[in-house]
N, C-alpha and C positions, 0 to 999 in steps of 0.2 A: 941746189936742193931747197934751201931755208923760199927761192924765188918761185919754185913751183906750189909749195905749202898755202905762201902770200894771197897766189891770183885764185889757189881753189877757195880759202877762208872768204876770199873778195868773191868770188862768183856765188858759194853757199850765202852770205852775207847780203848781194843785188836779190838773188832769186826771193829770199823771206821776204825783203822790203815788194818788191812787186805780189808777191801772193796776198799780204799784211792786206790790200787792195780790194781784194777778193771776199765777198764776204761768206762766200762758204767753206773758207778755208776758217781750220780751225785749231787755234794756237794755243797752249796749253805753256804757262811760266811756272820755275819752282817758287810753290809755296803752299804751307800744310805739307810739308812730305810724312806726315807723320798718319795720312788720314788717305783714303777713296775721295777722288775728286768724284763729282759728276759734271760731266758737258753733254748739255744739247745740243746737234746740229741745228742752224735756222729752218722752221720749215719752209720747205719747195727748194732747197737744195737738192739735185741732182751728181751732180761732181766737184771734188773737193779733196783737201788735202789735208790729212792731220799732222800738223809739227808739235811735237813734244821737247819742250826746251831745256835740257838738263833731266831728263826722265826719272821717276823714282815713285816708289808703290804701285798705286793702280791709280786708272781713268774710267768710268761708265762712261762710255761714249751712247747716244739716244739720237735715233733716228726719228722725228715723231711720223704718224702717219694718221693724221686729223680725219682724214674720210675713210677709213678701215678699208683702202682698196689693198689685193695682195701685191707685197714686195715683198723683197732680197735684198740684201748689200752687197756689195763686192769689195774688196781691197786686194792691194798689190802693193809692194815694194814701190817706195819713191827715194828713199835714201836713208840706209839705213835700218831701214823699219823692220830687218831681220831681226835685231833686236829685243825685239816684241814678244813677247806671250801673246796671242788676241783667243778669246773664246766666248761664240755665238750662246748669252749669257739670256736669252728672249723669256725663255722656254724651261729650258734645262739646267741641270750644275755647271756648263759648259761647255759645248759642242767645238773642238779645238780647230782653228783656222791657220791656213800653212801661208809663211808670209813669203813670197818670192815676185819673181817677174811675170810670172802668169795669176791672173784673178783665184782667191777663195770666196765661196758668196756663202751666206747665210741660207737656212732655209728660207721660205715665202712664207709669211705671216699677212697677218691684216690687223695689226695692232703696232704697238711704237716696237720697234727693235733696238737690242741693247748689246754692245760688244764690252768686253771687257778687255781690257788692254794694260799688262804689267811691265815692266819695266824692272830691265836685267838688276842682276845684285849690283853689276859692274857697273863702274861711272861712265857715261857717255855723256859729250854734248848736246846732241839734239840727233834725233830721229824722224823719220816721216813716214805715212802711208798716203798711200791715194786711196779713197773711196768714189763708189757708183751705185746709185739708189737706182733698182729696177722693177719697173713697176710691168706687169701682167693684166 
């Protein structure tokens, strides 16, 4: 048991260091828990991965989108990201987004788009999502 626990912590463990790579993956550590982080994605990221390390409050997650043309976001479940509260925060008080294996997308905007993303009461290690900027 304790040997199969080892190679998942080691495989969850390889995979962050290779994404860490990536610069649109977007890695979020605790600190300030006491406060609304805000993170911007780089722009002209297109796909990407949000890991949340120790989750707790909230994240403004911002999409920017410099030449006002219309997009949507998408996210899906990458590990754990069930987790999640996420709600399409653009616009509205909240437009709730369902986190699983099939994509939730934003409405399409032509301005920066903003998800809001809480983090259970419960302690978790680290959570993830996969995002997709879709542009029209």
């Amino acid at each position: 048991m304790i040997g199969h626990f080892t190679l998942f912590v080691t495989m969850v463990t390889m995979s962050a260091a290779f994404m860490e790579d990536d610069p649109c993956s977007i890695f979020v550590y605790p600190e300030g828990h006491d406060r609304v982080r805000e993170v911007t994605v780089p722009n002209g990221c297109v796909n990407g991965t949000f890991i949340w390390d120790n989750p707790r409050k909230t994240v403004n997650l911002h999409f920017p989108n410099p030449n006002h043309r219309e997009k949507s976001v998408c996210i899906h479940n990458a590990m754990l990201g069930n987790i999640f509260t996420v709600r399409d925060v653009t616009h509205t008080f909240g437009f709730p987004m369902i986190i699983g294996d099939k994509e939730s997308c934003t409405f399409k905007y032509h301005e920066m788009i903003t998800l809001r993303i809480d983090a259970p009461e419960e302690q978790y290690y680290v959570g993830a999502l996969r995002y997709r900027v879709v542009s029209y």
